[in-house]
VMD Tcl script that draws the C-alpha trace (Angstrom):
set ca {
  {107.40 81.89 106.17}
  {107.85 82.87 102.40}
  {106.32 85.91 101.33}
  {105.40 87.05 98.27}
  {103.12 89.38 95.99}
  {100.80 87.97 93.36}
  {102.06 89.19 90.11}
  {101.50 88.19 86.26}
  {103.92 86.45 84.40}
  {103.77 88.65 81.24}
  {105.62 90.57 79.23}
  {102.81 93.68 79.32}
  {103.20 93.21 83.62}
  {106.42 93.43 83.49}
  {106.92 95.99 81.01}
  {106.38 99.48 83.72}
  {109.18 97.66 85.30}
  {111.29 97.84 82.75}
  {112.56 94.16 83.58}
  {112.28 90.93 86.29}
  {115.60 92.28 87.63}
  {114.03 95.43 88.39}
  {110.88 94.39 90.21}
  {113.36 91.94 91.73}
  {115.39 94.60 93.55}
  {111.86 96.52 94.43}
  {110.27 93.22 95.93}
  {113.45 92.09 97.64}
  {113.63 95.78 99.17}
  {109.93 95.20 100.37}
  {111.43 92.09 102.56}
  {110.09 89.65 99.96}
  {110.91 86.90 98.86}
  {109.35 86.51 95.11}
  {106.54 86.63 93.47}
  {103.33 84.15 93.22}
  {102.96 83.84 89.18}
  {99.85 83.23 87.08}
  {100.68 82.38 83.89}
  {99.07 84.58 80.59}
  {99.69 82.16 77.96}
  {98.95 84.97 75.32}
  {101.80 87.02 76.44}
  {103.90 84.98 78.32}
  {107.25 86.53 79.02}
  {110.04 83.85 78.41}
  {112.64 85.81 80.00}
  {111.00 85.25 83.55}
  {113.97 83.92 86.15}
  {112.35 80.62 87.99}
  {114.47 82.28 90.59}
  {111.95 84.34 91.35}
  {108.96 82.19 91.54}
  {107.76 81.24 95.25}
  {103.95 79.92 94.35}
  {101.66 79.30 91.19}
  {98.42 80.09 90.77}
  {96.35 77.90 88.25}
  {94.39 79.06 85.22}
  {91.04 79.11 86.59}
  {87.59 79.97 84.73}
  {84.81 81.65 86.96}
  {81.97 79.75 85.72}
  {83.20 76.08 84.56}
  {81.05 73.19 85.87}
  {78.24 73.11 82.99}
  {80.92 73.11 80.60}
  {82.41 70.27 82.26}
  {79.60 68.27 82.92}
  {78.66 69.25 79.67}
  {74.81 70.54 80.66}
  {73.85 71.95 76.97}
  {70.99 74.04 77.79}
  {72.80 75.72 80.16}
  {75.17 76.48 78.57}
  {73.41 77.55 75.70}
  {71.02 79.79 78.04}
  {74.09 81.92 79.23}
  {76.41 81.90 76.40}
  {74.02 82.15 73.67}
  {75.87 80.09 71.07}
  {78.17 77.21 71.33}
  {80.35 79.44 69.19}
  {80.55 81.60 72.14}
  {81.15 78.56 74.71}
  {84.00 77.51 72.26}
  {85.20 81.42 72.14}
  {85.40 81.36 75.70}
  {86.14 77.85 77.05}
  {88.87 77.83 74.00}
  {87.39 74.33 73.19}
  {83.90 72.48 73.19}
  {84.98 69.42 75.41}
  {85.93 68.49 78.76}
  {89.06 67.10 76.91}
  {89.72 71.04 76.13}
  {89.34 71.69 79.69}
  {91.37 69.36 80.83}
  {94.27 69.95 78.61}
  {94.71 73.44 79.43}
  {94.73 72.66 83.01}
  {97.39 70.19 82.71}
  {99.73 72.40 80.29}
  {99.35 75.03 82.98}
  {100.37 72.61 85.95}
  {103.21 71.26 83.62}
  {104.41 75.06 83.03}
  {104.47 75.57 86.79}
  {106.72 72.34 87.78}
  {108.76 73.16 84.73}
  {110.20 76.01 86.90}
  {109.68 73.45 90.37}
  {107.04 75.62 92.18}
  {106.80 74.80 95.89}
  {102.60 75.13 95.24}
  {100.45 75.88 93.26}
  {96.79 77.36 93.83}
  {93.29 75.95 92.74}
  {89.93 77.81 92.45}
  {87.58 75.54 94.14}
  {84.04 77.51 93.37}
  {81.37 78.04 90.41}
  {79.89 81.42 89.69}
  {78.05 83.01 86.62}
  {77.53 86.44 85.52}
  {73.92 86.41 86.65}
  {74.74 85.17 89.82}
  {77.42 87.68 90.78}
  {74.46 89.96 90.72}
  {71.76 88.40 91.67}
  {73.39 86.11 94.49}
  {70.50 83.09 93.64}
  {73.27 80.24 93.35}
  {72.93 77.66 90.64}
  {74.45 75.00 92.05}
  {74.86 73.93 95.34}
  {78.19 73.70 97.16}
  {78.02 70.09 96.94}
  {77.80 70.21 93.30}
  {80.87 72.26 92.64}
  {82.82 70.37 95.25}
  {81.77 67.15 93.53}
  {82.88 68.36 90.31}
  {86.28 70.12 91.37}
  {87.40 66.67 93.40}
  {86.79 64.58 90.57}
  {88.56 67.20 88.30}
  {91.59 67.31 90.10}
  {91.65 63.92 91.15}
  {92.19 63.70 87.33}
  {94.69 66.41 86.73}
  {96.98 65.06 89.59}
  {96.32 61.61 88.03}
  {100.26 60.23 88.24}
  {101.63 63.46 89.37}
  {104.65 63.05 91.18}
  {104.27 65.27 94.91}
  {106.93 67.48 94.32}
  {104.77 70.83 95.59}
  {101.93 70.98 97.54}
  {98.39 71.61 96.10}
  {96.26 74.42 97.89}
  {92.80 74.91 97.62}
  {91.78 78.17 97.70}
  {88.39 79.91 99.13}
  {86.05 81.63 97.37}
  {82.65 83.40 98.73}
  {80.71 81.78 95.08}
  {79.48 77.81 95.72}
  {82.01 75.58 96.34}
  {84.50 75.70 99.30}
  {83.98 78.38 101.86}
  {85.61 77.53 103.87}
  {82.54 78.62 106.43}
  {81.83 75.02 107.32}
  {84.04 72.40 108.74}
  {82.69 68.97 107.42}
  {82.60 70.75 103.81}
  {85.76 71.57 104.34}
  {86.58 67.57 105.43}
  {84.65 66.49 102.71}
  {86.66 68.09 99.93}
  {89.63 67.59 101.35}
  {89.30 63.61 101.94}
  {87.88 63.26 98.45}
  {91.03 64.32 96.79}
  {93.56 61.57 96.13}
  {96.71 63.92 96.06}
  {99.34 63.49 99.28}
  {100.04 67.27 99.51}
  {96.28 68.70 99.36}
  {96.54 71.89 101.71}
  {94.80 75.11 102.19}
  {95.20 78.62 100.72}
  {93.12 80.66 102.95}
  {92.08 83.81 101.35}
  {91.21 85.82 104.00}
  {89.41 88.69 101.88}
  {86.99 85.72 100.24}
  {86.50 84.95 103.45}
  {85.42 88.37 104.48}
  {82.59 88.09 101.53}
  {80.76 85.61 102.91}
  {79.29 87.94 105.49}
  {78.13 91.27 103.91}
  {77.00 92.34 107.91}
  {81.04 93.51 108.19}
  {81.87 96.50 108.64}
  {85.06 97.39 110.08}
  {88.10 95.35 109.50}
  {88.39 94.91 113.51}
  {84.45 92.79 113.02}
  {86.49 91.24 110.14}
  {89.33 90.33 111.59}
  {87.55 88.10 114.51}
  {85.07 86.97 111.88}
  {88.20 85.14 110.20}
  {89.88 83.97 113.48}
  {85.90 82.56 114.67}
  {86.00 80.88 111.11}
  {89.63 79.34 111.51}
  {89.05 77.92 115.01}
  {85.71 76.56 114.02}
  {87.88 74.15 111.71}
  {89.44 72.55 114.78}
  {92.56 70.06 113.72}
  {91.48 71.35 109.81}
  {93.56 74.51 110.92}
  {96.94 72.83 110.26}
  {95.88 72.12 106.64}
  {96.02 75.79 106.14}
  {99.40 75.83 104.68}
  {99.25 79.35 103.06}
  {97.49 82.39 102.78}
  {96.45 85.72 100.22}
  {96.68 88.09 102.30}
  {94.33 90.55 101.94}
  {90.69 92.74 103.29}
  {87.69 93.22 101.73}
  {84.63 94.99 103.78}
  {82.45 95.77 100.65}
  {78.93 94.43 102.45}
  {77.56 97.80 101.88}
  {78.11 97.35 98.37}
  {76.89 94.24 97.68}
  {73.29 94.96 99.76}
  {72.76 97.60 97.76}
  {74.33 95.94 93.63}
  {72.71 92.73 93.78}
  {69.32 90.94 94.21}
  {68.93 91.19 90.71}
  {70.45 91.87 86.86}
  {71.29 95.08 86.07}
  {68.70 96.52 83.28}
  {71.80 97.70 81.15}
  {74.02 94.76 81.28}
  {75.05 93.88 77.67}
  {73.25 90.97 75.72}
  {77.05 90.30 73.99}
  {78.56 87.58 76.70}
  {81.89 89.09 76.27}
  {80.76 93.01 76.59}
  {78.67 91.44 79.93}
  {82.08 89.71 81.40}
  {83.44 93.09 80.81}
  {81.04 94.70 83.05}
  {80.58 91.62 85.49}
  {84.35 92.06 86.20}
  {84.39 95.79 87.46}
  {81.62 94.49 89.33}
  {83.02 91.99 91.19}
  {86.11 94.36 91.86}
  {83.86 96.51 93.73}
  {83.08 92.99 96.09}
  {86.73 91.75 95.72}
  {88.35 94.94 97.00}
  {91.53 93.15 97.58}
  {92.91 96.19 99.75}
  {95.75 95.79 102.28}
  {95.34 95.72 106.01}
  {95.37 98.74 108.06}
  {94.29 97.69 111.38}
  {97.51 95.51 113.34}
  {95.08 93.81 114.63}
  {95.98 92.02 111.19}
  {98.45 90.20 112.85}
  {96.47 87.85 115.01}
  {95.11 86.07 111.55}
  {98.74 85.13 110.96}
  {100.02 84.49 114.45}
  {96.56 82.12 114.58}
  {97.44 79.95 111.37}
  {101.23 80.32 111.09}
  {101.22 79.34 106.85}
  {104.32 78.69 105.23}
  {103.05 80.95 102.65}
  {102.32 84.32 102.96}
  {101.07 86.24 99.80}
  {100.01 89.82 99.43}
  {97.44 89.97 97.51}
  {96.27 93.20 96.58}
  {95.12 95.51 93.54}
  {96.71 98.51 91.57}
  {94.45 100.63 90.55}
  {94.78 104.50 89.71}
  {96.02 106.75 92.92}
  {98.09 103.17 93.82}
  {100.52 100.73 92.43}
  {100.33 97.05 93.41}
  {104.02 97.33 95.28}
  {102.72 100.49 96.93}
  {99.37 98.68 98.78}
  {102.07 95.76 99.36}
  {104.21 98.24 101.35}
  {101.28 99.66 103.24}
  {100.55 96.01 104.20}
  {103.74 95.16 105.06}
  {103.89 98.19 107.18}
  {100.92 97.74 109.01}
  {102.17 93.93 110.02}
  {105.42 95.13 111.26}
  {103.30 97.66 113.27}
  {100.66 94.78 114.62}
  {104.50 93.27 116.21}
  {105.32 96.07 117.34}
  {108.24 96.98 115.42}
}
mol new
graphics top color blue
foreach p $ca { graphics top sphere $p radius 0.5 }
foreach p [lrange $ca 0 end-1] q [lrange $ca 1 end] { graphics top cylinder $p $q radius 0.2 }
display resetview
């Protein structure tokens, strides 16, 4: 099993560091094996060693499928302008879209990734807080298959493409024949799984311990059946934030900013609060991993002020060693 920690390719991630060599040493000394980039093409850091690169995750935009189906008065309803769609898609066409995607997945094999990661899900601002979906999971599944069928258009299958989870429309991963149904509609040979097992945890704010949690996610992996072995890796991960959510959404915050970017702001410390992306504490942990056996492993947690990211990594690690019994 490789394991790794999710970790920015950029020179201003890096930088507390002091250098790749450094973190390195620190993630090495952790028992890991490298780190699962995301690339930030504004401050990409050229001096990253491929060495150290044991997954990709994809460029992935929140709320996409109007802007790819190209549904005008949507998008003008939530963005305002087209300036701002252009501002914020960083084009005005599907073309745009596209382009980015594949320059992303180019960047990745350039430095021969064994996977890479995919966002399979659709989710506004307005819907993070009010939780009234506008499109169905259908839709976004629809949309994402024939999307990637397109990106992987040619593609040779040097790595394996995972799918990832989310708790927004689109793949679940709470119902087996959705789960079927995306995977048989895309045309790549190496379409797996990247279970994210906090996501997972957000689909049922009623949580609320991570021992309810952790036999929510094992209930939810044996319900798949055979689709269990598809599972190839994981983000490692708990979120019990139910509380939280009964009480922050239902409906649009009176103060949330008219300017789309000052609202994305805001939306995003929101969603934090839902995505807590904290590391296990209970062993119990260990039963999620024993249950799916993934290649890949990753620990994917937050910083944040009284914690570094290798810090909650450490804590997570510690708590899995304890779940063995070591």
């Amino acid at each position: 099993m490789i394991q790794s920690i999710n970790f920015p390719i950029s020179t201003y991630s890096i930088a507390p560091y002091g250098s790749w060599e450094e973190l390195g040493k620190r993630i090495h000394g952790l028992g890991l094996d490298g780190i699962e980039g995301i690339a930030d093409p504004g401050s990409l850091d050229g001096s990253f060693p491929t060495s150290m690169l044991s997954g990709y995750h994809m460029v992935f935009y929140p709320d996409w499928l109007d802007f790819y189906r190209q549904n005008m008065p949507e998008l003008l309803r939530k963005f305002g302008s087209m300036e701002t769609v252009e501002r914020f898609y960083l084009g005005r066409s599907p073309e745009d879209l596209m382009k980015q995607f594949r320059d992303d997945l180019n960047y990745a094999l350039s430095m021969n990734t064994p996977y890479v990661v995919f966002h399979v899900s659709d989710v506004s601002i307005e819907e993070g807080y009010t939780y009234r979906w506008l499109h169905t999971d259908r839709e976004v599944l629809d949309g994402a298959i024939e999307f990637i069928n397109e990106l992987l258009h040619g593609i040779e299958p040097t790595f394996d493409f995972l799918v990832e989870n989310q708790w927004w429309p689109g793949f679940t991963f709470t119902d087996p024949h959705k789960t079927e149904y995306m995977l048989s509609g895309i045309g790549y040979p190496r379409t797996g799984i990247m279970l994210d097992t906090g996501h997972l945890l957000n689909t049922q704010t009623k949580l609320h311990t991570q021992a309810e949690g952790i036999e929510y996610i094992l209930d939810k992996v044996r319900m798949h059946g055979e689709l269990k072995k598809k599972i190839l890796g994981m983000h490692f991960h708990q979120s019990i934030s139910g509380a939280y959510v009964r009480k922050n959404t239902g409906r649009l915050p009176d103060d949330l900013p008219a300017d789309y970017f000052e609202a994305f702001s805001v939306n995003y410390s929101h969603i934090q609060k839902i995505d807590r992306h904290l590391p296990w504490t209970d062993p119990g942990c260990v039963r999620i991993i024993d249950e799916v056996c993934p290649l890949y492993l990753t620990h994917e947690l937050s910083s944040g002020p009284h914690r570094s990211q290798l810090a909650a990594a450490k804590r997570q690690i510690g708590t899995i060693r304890k779940g063995y019994g070591e």
